[in-house]
C-alpha positions in Angstrom: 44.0 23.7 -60.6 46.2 24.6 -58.0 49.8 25.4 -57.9 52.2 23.4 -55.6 53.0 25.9 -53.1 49.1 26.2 -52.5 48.8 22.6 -52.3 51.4 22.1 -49.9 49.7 25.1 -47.9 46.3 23.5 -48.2 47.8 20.4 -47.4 49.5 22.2 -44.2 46.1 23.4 -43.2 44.1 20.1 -43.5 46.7 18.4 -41.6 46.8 21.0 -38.3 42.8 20.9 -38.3 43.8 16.8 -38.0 46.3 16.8 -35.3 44.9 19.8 -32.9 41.9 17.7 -31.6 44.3 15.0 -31.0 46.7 17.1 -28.8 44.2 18.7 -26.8 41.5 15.4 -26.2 43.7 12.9 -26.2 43.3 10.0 -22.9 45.8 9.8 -20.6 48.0 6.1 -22.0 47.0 4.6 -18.3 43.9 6.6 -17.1 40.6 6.7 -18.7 39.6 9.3 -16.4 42.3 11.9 -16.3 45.2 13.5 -18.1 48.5 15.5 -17.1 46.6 19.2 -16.6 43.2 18.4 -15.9 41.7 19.7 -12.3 41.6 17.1 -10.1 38.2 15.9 -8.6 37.8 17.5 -4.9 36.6 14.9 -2.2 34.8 16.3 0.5 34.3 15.7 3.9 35.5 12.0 3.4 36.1 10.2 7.3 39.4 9.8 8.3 41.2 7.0 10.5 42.2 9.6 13.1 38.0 10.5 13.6 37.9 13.9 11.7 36.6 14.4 8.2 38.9 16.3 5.4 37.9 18.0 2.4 40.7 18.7 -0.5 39.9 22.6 -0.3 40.8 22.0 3.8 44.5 22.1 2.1 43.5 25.3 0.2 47.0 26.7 1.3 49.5 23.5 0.6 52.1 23.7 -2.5 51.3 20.4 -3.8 48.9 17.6 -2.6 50.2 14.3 -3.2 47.0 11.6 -3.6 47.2 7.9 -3.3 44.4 5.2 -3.3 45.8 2.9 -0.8 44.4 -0.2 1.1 44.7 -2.1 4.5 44.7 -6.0 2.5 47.3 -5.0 -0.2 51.0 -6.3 0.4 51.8 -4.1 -2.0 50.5 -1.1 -0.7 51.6 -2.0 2.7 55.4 -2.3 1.1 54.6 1.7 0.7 53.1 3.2 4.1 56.9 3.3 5.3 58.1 5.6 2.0 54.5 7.5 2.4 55.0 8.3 6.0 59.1 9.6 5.5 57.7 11.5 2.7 54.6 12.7 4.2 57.0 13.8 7.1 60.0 15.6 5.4 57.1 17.2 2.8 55.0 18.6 5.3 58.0 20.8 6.3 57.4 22.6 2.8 54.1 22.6 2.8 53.5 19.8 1.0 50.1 17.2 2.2 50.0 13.5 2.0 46.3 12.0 1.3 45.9 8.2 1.5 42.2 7.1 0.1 40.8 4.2 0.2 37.7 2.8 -1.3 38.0 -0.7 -0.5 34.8 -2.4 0.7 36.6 -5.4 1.9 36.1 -6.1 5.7 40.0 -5.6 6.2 39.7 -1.8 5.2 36.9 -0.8 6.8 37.4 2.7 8.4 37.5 0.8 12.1 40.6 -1.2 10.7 42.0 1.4 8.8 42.6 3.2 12.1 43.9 -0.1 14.0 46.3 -0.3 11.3 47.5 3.6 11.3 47.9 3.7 15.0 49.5 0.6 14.7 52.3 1.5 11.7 52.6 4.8 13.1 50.4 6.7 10.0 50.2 10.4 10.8 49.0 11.6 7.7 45.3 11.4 6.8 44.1 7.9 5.9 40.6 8.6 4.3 37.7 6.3 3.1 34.9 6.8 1.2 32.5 3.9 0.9 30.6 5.1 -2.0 33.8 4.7 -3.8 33.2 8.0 -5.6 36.2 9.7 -5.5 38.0 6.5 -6.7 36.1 6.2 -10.1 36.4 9.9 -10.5 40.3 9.8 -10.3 40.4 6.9 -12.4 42.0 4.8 -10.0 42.1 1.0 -10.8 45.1 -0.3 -8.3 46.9 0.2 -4.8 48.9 2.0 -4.4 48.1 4.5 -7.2 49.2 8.0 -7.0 48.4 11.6 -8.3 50.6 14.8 -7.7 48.3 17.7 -7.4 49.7 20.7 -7.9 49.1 24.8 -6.3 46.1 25.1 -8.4 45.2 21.6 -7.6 45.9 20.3 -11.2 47.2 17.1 -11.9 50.6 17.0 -12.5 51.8 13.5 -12.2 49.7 10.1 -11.8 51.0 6.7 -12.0 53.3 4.6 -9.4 55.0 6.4 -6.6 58.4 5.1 -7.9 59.8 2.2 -9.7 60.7 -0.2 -6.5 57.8 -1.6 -5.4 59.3 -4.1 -2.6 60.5 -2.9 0.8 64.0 -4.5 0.4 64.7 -2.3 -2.8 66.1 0.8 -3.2 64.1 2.7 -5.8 65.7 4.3 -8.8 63.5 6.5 -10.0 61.3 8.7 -7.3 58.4 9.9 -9.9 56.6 11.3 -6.8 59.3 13.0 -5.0 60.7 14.3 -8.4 57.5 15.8 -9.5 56.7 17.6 -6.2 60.4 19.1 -6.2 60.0 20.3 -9.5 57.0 22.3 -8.5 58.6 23.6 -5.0 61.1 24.9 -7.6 58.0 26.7 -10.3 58.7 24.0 -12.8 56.7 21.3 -14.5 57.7 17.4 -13.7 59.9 16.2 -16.4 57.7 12.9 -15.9 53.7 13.5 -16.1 52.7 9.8 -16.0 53.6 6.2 -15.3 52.2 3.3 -15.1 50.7 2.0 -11.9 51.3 -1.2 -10.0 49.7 -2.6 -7.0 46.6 -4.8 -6.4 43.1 -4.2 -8.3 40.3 -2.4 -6.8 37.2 -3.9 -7.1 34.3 -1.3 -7.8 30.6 -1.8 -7.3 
């Protein structure tokens, strides 16, 4: 029979071997795809509203690469471009890219509309599309706008709404996007890794 202080340490032991496969596999609480760490799935060659193609090791020498599934039909989404474009502007100044994605298949987001509606809003970063809807599933992207914060080795470091205001008329209180990308400028890891997303549904084939 054993003692108490081998029981305990037995008991210590069992319970580690119980709780280490949980820490390292568990799901993301709003992806099914991905988690905080895991490498983030490289689209390639994907056509872009300003006519050029753009793979993700293109931006091989950025900081951070900021991700969003994004839509022409969404009023949601749309609520966004404004915030995407300031960002995408002031960011691009430390070396940080903007990628917009969409893998809509509805006439209103196909790639001739998509760049209607950049030249039209102004849009300067790169609007992509990828019909086979690929990259989407990959990402585990269900809604528009939904964002991931890629960081230098082109992990995922923060996935989930861009910030907590989603109409135009409201100032946001919390910037999840802008916070996690300064935290990496600065060599740190985001205090926030994930949040839920909110935004219209894509539809997958």
């Amino acid at each position: 029979m054993l003692r108490r202080p081998a029981l305990v340490r037995t008991f210590a032991a069992l319970l580690a071997l119980a709780v280490l496969p949980l820490g390292t596999v568990a799901a993301s609480e709003f992806n099914q795809k991905l988690d905080a760490g895991d490498a983030a799935p490289a689209f390639k060659d994907l056509p872009s509203a300003d006519g050029k193609t753009l793979s993700l090791s293109d931006l091989k020498d950025k900081k951070a690469v900021v991700v969003v599934f994004t839509c022409n039909h969404c009023p949601i989404a749309k609520a966004y471009e404004a915030r995407m474009q300031a960002f995408s502007e002031e960011y691009a100044k430390k070396g940080v890219a903007l990628v917009a994605i969409s893998v809509s298949k509805e006439k209103d987001d196909s790639l001739p509309m998509m760049t209607a509606r950049a030249k039209e809003e102004g849009l300067t970063y790169a609007y992509l599309h990828d019909a086979s809807q690929a990259i989407g599933k990959e990402y585990g992207a269900t809604l528009t706008p939904q964002t991931f914060v890629l960081g230098p080795d082109r992990k995922v470091r923060y996935m989930g709404a861009w910030d907590d205001a989603w109409r135009e008329s409201e100032t946001p209180e919390e910037n999840y996007v802008r916070d996690a990308v300064d935290a990496l400028l600065a060599g740190n890891e985001p205090a926030v890794s994930e949040k839920r997303p909110f935004g219209c549904g894509i539809v997958y084939e």
